[in-house]
C-alpha positions as CSV (number, residue, x, y, z in Angstrom):
1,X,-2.2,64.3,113.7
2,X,-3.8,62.4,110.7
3,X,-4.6,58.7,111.8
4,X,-3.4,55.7,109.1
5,X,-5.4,53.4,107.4
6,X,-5.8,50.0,108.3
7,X,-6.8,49.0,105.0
8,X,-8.8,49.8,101.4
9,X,-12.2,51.1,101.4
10,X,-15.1,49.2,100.0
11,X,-14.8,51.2,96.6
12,X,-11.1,50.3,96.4
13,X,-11.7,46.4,97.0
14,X,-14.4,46.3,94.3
15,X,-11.9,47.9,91.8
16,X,-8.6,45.9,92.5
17,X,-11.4,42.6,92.3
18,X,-12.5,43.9,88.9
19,X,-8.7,44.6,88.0
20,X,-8.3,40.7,87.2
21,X,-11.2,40.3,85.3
22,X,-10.7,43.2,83.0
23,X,-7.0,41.8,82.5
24,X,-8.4,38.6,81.4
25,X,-11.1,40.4,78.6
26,X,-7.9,41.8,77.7
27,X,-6.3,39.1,77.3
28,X,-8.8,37.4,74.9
29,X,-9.6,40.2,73.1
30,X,-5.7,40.3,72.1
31,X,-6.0,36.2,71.6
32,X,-9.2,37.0,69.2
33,X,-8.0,40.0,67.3
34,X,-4.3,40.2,67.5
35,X,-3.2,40.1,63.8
36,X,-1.5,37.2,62.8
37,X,-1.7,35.4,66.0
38,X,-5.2,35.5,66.7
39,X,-7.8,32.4,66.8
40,X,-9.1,33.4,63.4
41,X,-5.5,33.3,61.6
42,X,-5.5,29.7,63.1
43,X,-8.4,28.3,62.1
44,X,-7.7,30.1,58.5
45,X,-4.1,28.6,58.6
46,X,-5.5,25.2,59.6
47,X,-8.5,25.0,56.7
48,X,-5.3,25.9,53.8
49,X,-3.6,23.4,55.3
50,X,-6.9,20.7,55.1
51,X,-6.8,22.0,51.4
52,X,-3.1,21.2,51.1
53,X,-3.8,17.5,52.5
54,X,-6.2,16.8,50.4
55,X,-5.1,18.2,47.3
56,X,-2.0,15.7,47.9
57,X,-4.1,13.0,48.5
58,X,-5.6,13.6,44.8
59,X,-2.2,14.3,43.4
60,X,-0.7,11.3,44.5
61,X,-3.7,8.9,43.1
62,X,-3.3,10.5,39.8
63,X,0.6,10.0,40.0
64,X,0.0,6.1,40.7
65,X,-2.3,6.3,37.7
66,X,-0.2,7.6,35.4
67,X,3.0,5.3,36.7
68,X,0.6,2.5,36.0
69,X,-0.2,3.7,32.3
70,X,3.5,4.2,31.8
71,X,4.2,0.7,32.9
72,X,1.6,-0.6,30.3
73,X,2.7,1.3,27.5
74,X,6.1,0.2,28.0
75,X,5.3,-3.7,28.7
76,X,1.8,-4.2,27.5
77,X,1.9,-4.1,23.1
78,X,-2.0,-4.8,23.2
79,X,-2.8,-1.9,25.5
80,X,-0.3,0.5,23.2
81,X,-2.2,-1.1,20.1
82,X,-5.4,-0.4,21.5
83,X,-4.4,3.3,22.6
84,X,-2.6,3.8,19.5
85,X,-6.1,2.6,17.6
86,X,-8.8,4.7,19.7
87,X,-6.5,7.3,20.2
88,X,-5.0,8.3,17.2
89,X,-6.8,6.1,14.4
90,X,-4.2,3.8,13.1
91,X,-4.2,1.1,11.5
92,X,-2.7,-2.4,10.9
93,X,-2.1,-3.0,7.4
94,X,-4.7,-4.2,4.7
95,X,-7.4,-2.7,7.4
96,X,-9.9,-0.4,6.4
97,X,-12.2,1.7,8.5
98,X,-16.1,2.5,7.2
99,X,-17.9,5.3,9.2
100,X,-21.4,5.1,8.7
101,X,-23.5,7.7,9.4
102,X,-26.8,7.2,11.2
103,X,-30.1,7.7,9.0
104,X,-31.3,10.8,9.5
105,X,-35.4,12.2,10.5
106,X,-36.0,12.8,6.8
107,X,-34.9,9.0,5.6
108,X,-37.2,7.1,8.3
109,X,-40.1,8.8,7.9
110,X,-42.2,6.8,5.1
């Protein structure tokens, strides 16, 4: 009769102790690699949201800007009469404007 083993062999002990190891390479490989769950998709997800952040921070300075130009031109007639001069040209009445043209190379020279 065949006698029973008591227990694993050397060979067997060194693979069931390499058995967790490999199942944690595995296991990161799958956290690295593992399409739209892996590290990478994070950190990508993470840097679009960064750009979403700060593009609102920008958006919302230029909205109190503008709220604050609004408010002027409704309350403020000198800042609309200054706009509505360097802006658009216009004038009160009896004004004139004069553009004068600087000399040019040919008129300095003597």
């Amino acid at each position: 009769m065949r006698q029973r083993r008591q227990g694993f062999n050397r060979r067997e002990k060194r693979a069931l102790a390499r058995l967790p190891l490999a199942a944690l390479v595995l296991a990161l490989l799958f956290l690295a690699f593992a399409p739209g769950r892996s590290l990478r998709s994070l950190r990508q997800v993470r840097q679009q949201a960064e750009a979403v952040t700060e593009e609102n921070k920008i958006l919302l300075r230029e909205t109190v800007q503008l709220n604050e130009e609004i408010r002027l031109l409704q309350h403020d007639e000198r800042h609309l009469e200054k706009i509505a001069r360097e802006k658009y040209g216009m004038l009160k009445k009896n004004e004139e404007v004069y553009y004068v043209s600087p000399p040019s190379l040919e008129e300095k020279s003597p």
